[in-house]
Every structure is written in structure tokens, then in C-alpha cells.
VOPAGU-2260 file (C-alpha; in pm, 1 decimal, decimal comma):
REM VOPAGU-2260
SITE   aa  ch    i         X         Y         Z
SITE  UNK   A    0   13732,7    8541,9   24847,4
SITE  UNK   A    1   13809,5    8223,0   24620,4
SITE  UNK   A    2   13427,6    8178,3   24573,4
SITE  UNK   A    3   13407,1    8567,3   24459,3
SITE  UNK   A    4   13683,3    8454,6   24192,5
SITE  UNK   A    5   13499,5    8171,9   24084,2
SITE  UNK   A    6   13167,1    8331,0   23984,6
SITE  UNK   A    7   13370,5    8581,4   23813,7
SITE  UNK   A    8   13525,4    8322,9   23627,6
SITE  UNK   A    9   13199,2    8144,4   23509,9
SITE  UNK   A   10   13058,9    8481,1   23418,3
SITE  UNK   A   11   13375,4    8558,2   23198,9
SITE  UNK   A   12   13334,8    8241,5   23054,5
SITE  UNK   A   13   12939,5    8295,3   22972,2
SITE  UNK   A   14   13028,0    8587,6   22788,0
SITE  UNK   A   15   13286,1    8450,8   22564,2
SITE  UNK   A   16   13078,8    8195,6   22520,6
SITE  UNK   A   17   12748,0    8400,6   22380,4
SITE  UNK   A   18   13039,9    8644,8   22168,3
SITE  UNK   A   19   13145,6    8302,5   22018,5
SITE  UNK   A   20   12750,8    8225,3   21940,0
SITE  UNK   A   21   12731,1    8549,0   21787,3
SITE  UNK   A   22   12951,2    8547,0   21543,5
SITE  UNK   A   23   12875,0    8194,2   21417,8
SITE  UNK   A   24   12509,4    8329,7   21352,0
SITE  UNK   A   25   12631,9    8596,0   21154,9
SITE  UNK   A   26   12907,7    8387,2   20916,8
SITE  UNK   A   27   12598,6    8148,5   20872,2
SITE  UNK   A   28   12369,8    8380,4   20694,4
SITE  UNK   A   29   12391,8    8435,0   20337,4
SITE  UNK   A   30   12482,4    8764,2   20200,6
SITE  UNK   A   31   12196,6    8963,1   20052,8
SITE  UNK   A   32   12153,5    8967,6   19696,3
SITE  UNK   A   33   12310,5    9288,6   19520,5
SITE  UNK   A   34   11985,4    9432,8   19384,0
SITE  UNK   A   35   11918,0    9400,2   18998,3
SITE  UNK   A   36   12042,3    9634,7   18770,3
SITE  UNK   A   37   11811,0    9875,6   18549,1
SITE  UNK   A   38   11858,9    9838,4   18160,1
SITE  UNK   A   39   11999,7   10042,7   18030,5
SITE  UNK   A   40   11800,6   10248,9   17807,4
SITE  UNK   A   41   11902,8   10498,2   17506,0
SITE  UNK   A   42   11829,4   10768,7   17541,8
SITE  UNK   A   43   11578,8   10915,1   17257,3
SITE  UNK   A   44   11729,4   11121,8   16959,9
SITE  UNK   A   45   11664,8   11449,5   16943,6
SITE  UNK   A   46   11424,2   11562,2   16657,1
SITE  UNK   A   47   11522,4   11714,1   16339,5
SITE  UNK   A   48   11482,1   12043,5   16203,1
SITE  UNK   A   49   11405,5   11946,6   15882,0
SITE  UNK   A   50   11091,9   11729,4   15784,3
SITE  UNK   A   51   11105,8   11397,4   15655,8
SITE  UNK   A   52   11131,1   11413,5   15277,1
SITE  UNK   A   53   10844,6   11223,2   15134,9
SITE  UNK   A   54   10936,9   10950,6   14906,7
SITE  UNK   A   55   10935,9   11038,4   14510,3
SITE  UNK   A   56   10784,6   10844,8   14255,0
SITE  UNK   A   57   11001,4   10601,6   14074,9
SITE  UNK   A   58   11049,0   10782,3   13737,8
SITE  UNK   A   59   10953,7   10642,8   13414,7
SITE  UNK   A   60   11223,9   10421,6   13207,9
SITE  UNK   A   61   11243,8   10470,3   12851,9
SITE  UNK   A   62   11141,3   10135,4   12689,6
SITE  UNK   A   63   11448,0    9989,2   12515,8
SITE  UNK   A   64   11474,8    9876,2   12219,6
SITE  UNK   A   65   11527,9    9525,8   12261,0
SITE  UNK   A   66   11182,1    9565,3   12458,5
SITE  UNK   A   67   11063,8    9742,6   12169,3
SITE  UNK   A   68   11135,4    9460,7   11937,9
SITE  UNK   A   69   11002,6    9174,9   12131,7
SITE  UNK   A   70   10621,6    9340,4   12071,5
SITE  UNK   A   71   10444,6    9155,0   11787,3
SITE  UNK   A   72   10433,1    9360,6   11449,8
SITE  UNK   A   73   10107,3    9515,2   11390,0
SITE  UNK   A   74    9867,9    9300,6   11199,3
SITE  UNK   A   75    9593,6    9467,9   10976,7
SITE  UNK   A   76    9268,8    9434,7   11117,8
SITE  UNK   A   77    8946,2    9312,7   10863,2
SITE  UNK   A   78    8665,6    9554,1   10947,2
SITE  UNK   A   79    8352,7    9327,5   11068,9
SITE  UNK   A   80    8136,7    9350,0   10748,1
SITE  UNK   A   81    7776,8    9153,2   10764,9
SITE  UNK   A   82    7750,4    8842,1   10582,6
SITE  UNK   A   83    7497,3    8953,2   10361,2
SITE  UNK   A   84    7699,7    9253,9   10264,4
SITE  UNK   A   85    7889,4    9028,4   10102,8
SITE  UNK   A   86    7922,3    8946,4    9737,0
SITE  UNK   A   87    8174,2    8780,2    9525,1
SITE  UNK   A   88    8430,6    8999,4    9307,6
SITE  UNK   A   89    8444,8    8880,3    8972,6
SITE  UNK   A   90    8849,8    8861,9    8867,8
SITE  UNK   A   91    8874,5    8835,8    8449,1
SITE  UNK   A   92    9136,6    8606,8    8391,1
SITE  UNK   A   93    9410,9    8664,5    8081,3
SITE  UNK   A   94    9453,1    8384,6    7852,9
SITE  UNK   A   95    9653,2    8052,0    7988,9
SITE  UNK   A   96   10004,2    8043,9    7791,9
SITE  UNK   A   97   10087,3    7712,2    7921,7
SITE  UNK   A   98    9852,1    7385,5    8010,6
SITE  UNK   A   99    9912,2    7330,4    8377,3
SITE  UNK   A  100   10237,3    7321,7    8515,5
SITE  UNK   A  101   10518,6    7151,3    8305,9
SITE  UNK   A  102   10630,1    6833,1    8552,4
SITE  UNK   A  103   11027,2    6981,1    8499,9
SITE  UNK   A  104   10951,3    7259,3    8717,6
SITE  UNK   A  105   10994,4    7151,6    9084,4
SITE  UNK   A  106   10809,5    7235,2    9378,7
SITE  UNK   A  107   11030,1    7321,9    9658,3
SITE  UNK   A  108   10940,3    7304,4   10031,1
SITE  UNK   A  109   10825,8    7672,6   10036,4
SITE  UNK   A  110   10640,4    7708,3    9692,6
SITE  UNK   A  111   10289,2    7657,2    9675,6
SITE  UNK   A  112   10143,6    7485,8    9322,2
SITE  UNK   A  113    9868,9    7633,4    9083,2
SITE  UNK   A  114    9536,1    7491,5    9208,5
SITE  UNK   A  115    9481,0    7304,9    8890,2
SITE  UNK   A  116    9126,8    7444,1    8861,6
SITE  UNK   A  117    8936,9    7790,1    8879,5
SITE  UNK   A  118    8982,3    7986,0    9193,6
SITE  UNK   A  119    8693,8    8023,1    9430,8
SITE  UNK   A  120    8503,3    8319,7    9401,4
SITE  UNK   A  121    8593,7    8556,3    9649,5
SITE  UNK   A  122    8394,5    8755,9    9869,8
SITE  UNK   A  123    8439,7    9118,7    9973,0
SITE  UNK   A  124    8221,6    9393,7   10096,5
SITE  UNK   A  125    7934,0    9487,9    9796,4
SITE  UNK   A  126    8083,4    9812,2    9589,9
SITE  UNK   A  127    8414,7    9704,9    9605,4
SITE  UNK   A  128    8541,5    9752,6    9307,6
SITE  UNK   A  129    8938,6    9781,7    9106,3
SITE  UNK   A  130    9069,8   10095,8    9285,6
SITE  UNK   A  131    9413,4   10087,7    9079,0
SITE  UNK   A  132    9274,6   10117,9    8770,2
SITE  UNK   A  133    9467,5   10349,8    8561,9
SITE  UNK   A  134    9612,0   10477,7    8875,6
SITE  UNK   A  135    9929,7   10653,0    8861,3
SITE  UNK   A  136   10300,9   10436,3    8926,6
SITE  UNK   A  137   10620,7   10507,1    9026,1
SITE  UNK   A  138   10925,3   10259,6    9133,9
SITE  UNK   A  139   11271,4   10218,1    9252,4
SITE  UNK   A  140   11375,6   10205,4    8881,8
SITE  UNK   A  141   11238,9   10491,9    8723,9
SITE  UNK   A  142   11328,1   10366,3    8355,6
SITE  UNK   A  143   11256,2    9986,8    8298,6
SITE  UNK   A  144   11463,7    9771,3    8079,5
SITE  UNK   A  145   11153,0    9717,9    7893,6
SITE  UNK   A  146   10791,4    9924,1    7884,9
SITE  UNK   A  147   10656,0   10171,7    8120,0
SITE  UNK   A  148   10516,8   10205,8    8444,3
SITE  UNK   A  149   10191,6   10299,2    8369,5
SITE  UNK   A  150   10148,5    9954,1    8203,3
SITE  UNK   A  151   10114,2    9769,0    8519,3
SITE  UNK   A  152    9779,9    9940,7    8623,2
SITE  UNK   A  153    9660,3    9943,1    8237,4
SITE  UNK   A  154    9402,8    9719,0    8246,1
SITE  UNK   A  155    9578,0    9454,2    8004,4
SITE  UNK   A  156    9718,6    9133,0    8203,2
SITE  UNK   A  157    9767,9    8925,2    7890,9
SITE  UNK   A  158   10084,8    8763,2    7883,4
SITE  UNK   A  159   10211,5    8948,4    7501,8
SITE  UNK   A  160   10499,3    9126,5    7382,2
SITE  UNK   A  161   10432,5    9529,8    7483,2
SITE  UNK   A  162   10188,2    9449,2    7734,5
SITE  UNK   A  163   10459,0    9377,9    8078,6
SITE  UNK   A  164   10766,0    9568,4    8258,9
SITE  UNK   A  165   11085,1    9417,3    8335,2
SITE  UNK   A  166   11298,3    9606,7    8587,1
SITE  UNK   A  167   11657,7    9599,2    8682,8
SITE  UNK   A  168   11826,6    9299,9    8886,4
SITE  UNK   A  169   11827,1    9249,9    9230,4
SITE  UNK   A  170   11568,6    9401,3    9514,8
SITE  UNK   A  171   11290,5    9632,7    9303,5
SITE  UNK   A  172   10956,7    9796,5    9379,7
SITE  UNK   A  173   10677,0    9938,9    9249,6
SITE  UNK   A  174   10443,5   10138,6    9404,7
SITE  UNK   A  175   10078,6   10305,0    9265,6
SITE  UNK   A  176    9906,6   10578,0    9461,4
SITE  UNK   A  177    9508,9   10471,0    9483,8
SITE  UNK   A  178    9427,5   10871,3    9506,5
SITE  UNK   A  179    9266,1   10850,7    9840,5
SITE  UNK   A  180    9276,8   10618,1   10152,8
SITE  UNK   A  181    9033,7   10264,4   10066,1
SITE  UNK   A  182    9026,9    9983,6   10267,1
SITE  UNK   A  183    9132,5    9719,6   10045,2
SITE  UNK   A  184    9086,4    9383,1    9997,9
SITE  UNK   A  185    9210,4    9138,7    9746,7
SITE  UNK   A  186    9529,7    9224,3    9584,7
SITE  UNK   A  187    9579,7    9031,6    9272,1
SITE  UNK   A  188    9922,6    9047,3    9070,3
SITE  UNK   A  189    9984,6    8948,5    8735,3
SITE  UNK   A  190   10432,3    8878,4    8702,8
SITE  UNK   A  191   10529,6    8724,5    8402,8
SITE  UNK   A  192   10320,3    8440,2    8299,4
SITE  UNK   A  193   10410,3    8327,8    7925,5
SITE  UNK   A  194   10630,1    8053,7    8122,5
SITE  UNK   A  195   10602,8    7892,2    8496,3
SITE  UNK   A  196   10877,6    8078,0    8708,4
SITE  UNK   A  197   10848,8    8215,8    9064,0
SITE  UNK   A  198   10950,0    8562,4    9224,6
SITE  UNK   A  199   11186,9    8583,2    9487,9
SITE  UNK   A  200   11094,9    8821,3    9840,2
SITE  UNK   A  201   10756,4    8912,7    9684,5
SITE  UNK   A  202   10651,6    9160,5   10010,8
SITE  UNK   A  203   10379,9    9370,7    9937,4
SITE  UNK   A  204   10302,2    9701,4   10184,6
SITE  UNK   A  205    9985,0    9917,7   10233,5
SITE  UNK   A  206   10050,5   10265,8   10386,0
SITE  UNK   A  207    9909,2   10601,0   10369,8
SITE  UNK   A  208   10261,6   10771,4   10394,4
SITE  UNK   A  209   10345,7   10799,3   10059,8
SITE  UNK   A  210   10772,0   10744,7   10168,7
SITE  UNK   A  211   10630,8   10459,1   10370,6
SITE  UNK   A  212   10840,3   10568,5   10676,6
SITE  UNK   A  213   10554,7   10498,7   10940,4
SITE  UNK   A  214   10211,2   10313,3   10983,6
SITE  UNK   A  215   10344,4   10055,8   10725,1
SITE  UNK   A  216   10142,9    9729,2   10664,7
SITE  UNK   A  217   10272,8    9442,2   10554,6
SITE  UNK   A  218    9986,4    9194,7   10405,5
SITE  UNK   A  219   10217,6    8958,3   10222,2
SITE  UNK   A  220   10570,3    8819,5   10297,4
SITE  UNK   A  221   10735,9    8539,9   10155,2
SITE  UNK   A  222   11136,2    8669,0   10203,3
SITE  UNK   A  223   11241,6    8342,5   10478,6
SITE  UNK   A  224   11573,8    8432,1   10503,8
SITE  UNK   A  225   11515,1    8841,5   10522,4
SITE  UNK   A  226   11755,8    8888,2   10204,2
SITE  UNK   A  227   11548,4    9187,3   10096,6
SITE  UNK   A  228   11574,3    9246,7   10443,0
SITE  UNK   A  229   11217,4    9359,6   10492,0
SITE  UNK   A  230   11199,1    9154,6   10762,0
SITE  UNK   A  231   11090,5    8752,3   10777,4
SITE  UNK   A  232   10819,7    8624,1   10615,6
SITE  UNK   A  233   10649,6    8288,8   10636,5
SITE  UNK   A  234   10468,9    8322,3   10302,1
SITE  UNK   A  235   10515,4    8082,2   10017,5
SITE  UNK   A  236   10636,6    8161,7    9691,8
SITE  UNK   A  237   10363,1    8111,6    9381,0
SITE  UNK   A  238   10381,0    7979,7    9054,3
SITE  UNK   A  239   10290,7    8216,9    8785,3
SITE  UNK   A  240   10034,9    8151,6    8599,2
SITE  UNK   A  241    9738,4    8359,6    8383,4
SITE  UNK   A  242    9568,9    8343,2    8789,9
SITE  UNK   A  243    9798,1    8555,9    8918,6
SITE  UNK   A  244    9880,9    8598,6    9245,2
SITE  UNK   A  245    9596,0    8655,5    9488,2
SITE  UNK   A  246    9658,8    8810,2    9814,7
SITE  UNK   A  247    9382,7    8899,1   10108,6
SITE  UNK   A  248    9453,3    9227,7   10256,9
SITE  UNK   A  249    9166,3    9218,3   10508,5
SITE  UNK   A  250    9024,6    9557,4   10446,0
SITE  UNK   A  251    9324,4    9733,7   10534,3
SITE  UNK   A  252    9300,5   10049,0   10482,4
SITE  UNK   A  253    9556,6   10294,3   10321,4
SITE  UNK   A  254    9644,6   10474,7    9993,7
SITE  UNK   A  255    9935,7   10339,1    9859,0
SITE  UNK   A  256   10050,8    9970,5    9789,3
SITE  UNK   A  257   10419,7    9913,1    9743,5
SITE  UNK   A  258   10508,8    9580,6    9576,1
SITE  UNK   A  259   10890,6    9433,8    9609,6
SITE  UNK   A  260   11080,4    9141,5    9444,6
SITE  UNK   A  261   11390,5    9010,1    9391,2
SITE  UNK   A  262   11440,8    8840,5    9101,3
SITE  UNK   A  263   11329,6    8511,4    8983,0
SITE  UNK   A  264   11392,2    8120,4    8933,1
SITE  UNK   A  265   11488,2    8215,6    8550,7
SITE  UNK   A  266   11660,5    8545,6    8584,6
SITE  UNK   A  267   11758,3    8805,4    8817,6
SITE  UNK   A  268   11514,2    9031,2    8637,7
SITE  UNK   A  269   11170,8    9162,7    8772,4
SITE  UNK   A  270   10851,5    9184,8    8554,6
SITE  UNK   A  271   10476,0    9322,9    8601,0
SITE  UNK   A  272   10217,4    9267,0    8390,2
SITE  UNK   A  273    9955,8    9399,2    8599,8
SITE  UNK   A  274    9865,9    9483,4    8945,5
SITE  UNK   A  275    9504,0    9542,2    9073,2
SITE  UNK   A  276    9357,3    9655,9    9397,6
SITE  UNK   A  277    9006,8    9582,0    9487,6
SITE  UNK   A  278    8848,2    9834,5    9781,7
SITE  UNK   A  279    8618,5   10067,8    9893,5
SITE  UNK   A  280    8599,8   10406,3    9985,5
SITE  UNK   A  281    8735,1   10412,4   10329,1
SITE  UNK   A  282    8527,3   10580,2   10610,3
């Protein structure tokens, strides 16, 4: 009986013992990862039931005027005329009233003195010839102090009572209509030469609009400080003499030629003698 108790007791004790081992086996074992989790994705947007619009054009923007004014002014162009197409125009010169330049007169910065001997010949396309000639003039004062405005395209540039214009003070033109469109080369202009003096804002302007509203061309400028205000010029102011005042046009062409000044380094008046306009036929 007491040995029946015993092996009881040891086989009791066996099994708490391997419920004990168990359990320890179990705690010892690490827990099993919780499995990743998917990313989480969005879910696509449903389509619209209107197309795309397609992308517009940028429009055009209107060019302002400060853009406007930044382009260079248009410069005439000199047709390309062969060198031996060439030949020199011969200029008749009036009689001198003065010999050479008196040394009281002073030469400022922007004046440019008399050569002191005969011009060069110069050369121009062969056939051109005076196109002003007798041509017909009108200006900004219609009824000079003294003469007419048909003297200034007479044919006489002497320097003699009867023979010049003298028009009102301050900013004048004249203008002579050449008839039909030439291009033109040397303008040569004959102010009042019985005594040295230099015009003020001489500008001179070729155009075939006879109001000279557009396609104006400006061959000559000598107004630095725009008082005329015809815009700035970098010319330089000329002496008068019985040479006149010679001015390259470069076979611009037009029909008209519009000649401004502004007074003078005597008087506030303005005076022509004679204007003339060498060119050809234009094409």
C-alpha cells in the first residue's frame, strides 16, 4: 500500500514537472512578426466628361511705344550705282562778297569753317541734273518780309539786293515740290551770304507726302538741343559763304524737300537765296 502511494507520488511529480517545461518553452519564443502592411494606394480619379482643352496660343502684344521708340530712325539708303556711272556735277558758284572768313567771327564747338579753297567735285550718277529749277515753292510764311518764294528756285544765287527771301522770326520752312518722285543727291543751299553768319536748326526733309505726315527723311540735322523740336541732330552748323551749303542725300528718293531754320547768329530772321536739288528720274 505505501509503495502504491509512492509511485503515484513520483508520477504526479513527473507531470508537473514536464507542465512546468512546457510553459517555459513557450514564454521563450519570440512572438511572430505582425505581417507588413500594404500601401496604401489612391485610388485612380475617375475620368472626365469633357476633353482636355488644348492649350491656346499666346496672343500677340501690341508693341508699345516706348518699344517703338527705341528702333533706330530710318536712314536713306544710296542706291548701288557703278563707278563708272559716275561723273562729277558741276555746281556754278555766285560771286564771293567777303575774302575768307573775317577772324572776329568765332568758331564754336559745333560749327564747321569754310574750307578755304574750292570744293571737291562731286560725283553723282551721269544725267543727274538741277531738278528744282524753277520748281514751284511754298512755306510756313506765305508772305515774306522781303521777296517771293519763287526766288529761291530762280536760278540767281548772287548775294544782291532783290535776288534773296527773308522770312519771319523764329522756326520757318520752305518747301518746293520737284513735280515727280527723283532720287536725289546733292542738296546745295544758298542762305544769306553778303556777310559770314550761321543758321540755327537747319533740318532739311525729303518725302513724297506732300503734308510730310509719313515716310519722312531726314538727310540733314544740325538742331543739338531739339529746339525746333524735329528731333536731335548731330550735324554742324556752316558758315555762309558764296559755297553754300552742300548736303549728300544719298539718292534718296522722294518729291518734295522741306528746308527748316531758326534764325541766325545776326538776327532772328531767316533768308534764302537759293536752293537746288540735283537727281534723277527715279525708277
Amino acid at each position: 500500500m505505501r509503495s502504491v502511494s509512492l509511485r503515484g507520488l513520483i508520477l504526479a511529480l513527473l507531470l508537473a514537472s514536464a507542465a512546468v517545461l512546457v510553459q517555459a518553452c513557450q514564454k521563450s519564443e519570440p512572438a511572430a512578426p505582425p505581417p507588413p502592411e500594404s500601401p496604401a494606394v489612391a485610388e485612380p480619379a475617375a475620368p472626365s466628361a469633357e476633353p482636355a482643352a488644348e492649350p491656346k496660343e499666346p496672343a500677340e502684344q501690341p508693341k508699345k511705344p516706348a518699344e517703338e521708340a527705341a528702333k533706330p530712325a530710318e536712314q536713306p539708303k544710296e542706291p548701288a550705282v557703278a563707278a563708272g556711272d559716275l561723273e562729277p556735277i558741276e555746281i556754278i558758284l555766285p560771286q564771293p562778297q567777303f575774302p575768307g572768313t573775317p577772324p572776329a567771327l568765332r568758331f564754336g564747338k559745333d560749327v564747321e569753317p569754310p574750307l578755304g579753297k574750292p570744293r571737291p567735285k562731286f560725283m553723282a550718277p551721269k544725267g543727274t541734273t538741277n531738278v528744282a529749277l524753277n520748281k514751284p515753292v511754298r512755306g510756313s510764311d506765305e508772305e515774306p518780309i522781303i521777296g517771293e518764294l519763287k526766288l529761291i528756285t530762280d536760278g540767281d544765287k548772287e548775294a544782291s539786293d532783290g535776288s534773296f527771301v527773308e522770312l519771319g522770326p523764329g522756326r520757318q520752312y520752305v518747301q518746293i515740290d520737284l513735280g515727280a518722285e527723283y532720287n536725289i543727291y546733292p542738296i546745295v543751299i544758298w542762305h544769306y551770304h553778303k556777310e559770314p553768319r550761321v543758321y540755327n536748326d537747319v533740318v532739311v526733309q525729303v518725302c513724297s507726302d506732300q503734308d510730310f505726315i509719313t515716310g519722312v527723311k531726314t538727310v540733314f540735322n544740325n538742331d543739338r538741343d531739339n529746339s525746333s523740336g524735329l528731333g536731335l541732330g548731330d550735324g554742324l552748323g556752316r558758315i555762309e559763304t558764296n559755297e553754300g551749303h552742300l548736303i549728300d542725300a544719298k539718292g534718296v528718293k522722294g518729291r518734295y524737300v522741306r528746308l527748316y531754320s531758326n534764325g541766325n547768329t545776326t538776327n532772328d530772321l531767316n533768308h534764302y537765296i537759293e536752293v537746288e536739288v540735283y537727281g534723277k528720274p527715279a525708277p
